[in-house]
N, C-alpha and C positions, 0 to 999 in steps of 0.2 A: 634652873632647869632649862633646858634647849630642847625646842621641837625642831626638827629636819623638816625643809624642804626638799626639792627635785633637786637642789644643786649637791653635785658631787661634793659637800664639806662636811668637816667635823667641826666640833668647837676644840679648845686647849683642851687638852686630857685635864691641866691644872685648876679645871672650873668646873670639874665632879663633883659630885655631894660626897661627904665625908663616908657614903657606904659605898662609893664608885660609882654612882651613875651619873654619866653623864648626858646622854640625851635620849627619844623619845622620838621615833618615826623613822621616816624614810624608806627605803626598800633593802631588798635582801640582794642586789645585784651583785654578780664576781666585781665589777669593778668597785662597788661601795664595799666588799668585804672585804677585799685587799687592800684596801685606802684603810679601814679601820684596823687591820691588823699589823699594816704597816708603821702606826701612831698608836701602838700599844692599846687598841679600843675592841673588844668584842662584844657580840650580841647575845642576849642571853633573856631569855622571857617562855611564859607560859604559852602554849598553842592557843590562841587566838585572843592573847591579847596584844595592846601593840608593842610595837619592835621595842627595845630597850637597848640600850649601849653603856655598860659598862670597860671603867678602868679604876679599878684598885688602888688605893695609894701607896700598900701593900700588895707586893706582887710573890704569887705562891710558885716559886722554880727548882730545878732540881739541876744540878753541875754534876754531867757526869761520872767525875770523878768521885766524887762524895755518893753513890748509889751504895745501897745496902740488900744486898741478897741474904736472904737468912741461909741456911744451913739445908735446913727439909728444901727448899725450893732448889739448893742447887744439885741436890739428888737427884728431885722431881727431873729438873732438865737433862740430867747423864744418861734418865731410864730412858728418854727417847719415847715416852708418852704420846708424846703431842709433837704435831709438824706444823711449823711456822712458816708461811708466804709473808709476800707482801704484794700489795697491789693489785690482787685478782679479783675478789669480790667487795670493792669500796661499796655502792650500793648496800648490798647485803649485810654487810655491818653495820651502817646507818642506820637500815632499817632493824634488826634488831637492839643496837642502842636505842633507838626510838620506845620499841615495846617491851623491854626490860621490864620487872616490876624491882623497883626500890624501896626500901626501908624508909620511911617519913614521906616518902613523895607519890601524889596521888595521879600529877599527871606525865608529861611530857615538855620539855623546852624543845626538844628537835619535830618540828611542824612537816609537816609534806613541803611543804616549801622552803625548810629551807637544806632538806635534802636535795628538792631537784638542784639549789643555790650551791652545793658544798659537790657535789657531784659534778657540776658543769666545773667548779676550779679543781676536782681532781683530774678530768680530761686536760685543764690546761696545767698541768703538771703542779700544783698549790695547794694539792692537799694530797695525803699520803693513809694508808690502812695498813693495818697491820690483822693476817687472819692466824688463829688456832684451830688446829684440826687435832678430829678423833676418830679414828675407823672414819676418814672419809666425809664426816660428817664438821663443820661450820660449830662448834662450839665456845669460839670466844673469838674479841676481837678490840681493835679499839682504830680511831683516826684522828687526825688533827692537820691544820693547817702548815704549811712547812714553809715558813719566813727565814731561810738560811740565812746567818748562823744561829738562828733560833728554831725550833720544832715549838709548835703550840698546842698542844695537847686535847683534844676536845671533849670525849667520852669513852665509855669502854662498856662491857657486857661480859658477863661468863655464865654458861648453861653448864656447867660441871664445875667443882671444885680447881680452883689454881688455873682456870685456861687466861684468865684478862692477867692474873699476874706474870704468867709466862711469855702474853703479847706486849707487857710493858718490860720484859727484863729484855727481850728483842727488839724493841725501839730505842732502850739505851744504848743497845751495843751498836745496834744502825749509827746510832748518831754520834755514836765514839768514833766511829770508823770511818766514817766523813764528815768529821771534823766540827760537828755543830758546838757551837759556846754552852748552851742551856737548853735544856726542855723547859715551857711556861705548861705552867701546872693552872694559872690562873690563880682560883682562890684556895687557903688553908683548909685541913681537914688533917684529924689524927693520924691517915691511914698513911697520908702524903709524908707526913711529918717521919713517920717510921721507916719510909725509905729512903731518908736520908735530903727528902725537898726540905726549904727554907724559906722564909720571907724576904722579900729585899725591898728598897724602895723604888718607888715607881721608875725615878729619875734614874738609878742605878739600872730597872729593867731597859728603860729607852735608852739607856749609851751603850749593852748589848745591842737591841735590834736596830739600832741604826750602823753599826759597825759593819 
């Protein structure tokens, strides 16, 4: 296990614990996020406790070619339901992923802090949102760090039926269309699984993001 200091480093991703963590401290600053997403490392912990840095040995990603749209969802998109931006309210979607309520999970990993943190790197063009509208209204959303040719995918929210599905079938086709290698899903889940993400190993995701 590795505590961080003030100095801008990481240890080897290859010196994780077997569940991907690799170290325990430091700060939440754009230049320490960008350093750890550059070296395939993200942060990821409960609101007030400390920071935590994982990397997977197992990495959960999704190649856009391999995306799986069901059938009802590509209805969903033809009726013209829902209006898709991007980049207008980063904030705003933050802070509703923030207070989501989830299934199994009691609190929060996205802290006030590290909103203001994920916010100041979308000013400096490194992180990216995707919004869902309804009648006008902010009903889904999701954002993620944007390491070209990687998208790193961070959370999502939906206040109605299909709106986070809708903001993630819009982020594929974003990054089909400029050319991104993968979306980083991070870690497994059946939901992932079902649209077509996969596991790959770490080594295989770091020769993407250094590409």
């Amino acid at each position: 296990m590795h505590f961080l200091t003030e100095a801008l480093t990481f240890p080897p991703v290859q010196e994780s614990s077997p569940e991907g963590l690799l170290a325990i401290g430091g700060d939440l600053s754009v230049e320490r996020i960008v350093l750890a997403y550059q070296n395939g490392i993200f942060p990821w912990f409960e609101d007030g406790d400390p920071i935590l840095w994982w990397s997977p040995l197992e990495r959960m990603v999704l190649f856009p070619e391999e995306f799986k749209v069901s059938k009802s969802m590509r209805n969903i998109m033809n009726r013209g339901i829902f209006k898709v931006t991007f980049n207008t309210v980063f904030r705003e979607v933050m802070l509703h992923c923030q207070t989501v309520k989830r299934e199994g999970q009691y609190g929060t990993w996205i802290s006030d802090e590290m909103i203001e943190a994920y916010c100041q790197l979308h000013h400096m063009g490194k992180a990216m949102s995707v919004e869902v509208w309804q009648n006008n209204e902010l009903v889904g959303g999701l954002y993620g760090v944007d390491m070209h040719p990687v998208f790193c995918g961070e959370s999502m929210f939906s206040r109605v039926s299909n709106a986070s599905k809708v903001a993630f079938i819009a982020l594929v086709n974003y990054i089909q269309e400029k050319d991104y290698t993968l979306l980083d899903c991070q870690i497994y889940n059946d939901h992932l699984q079902s649209l077509g993400c996969r596991e790959i190993p770490r080594e295989v995701f770091m020769s993407f993001l250094k590409s």
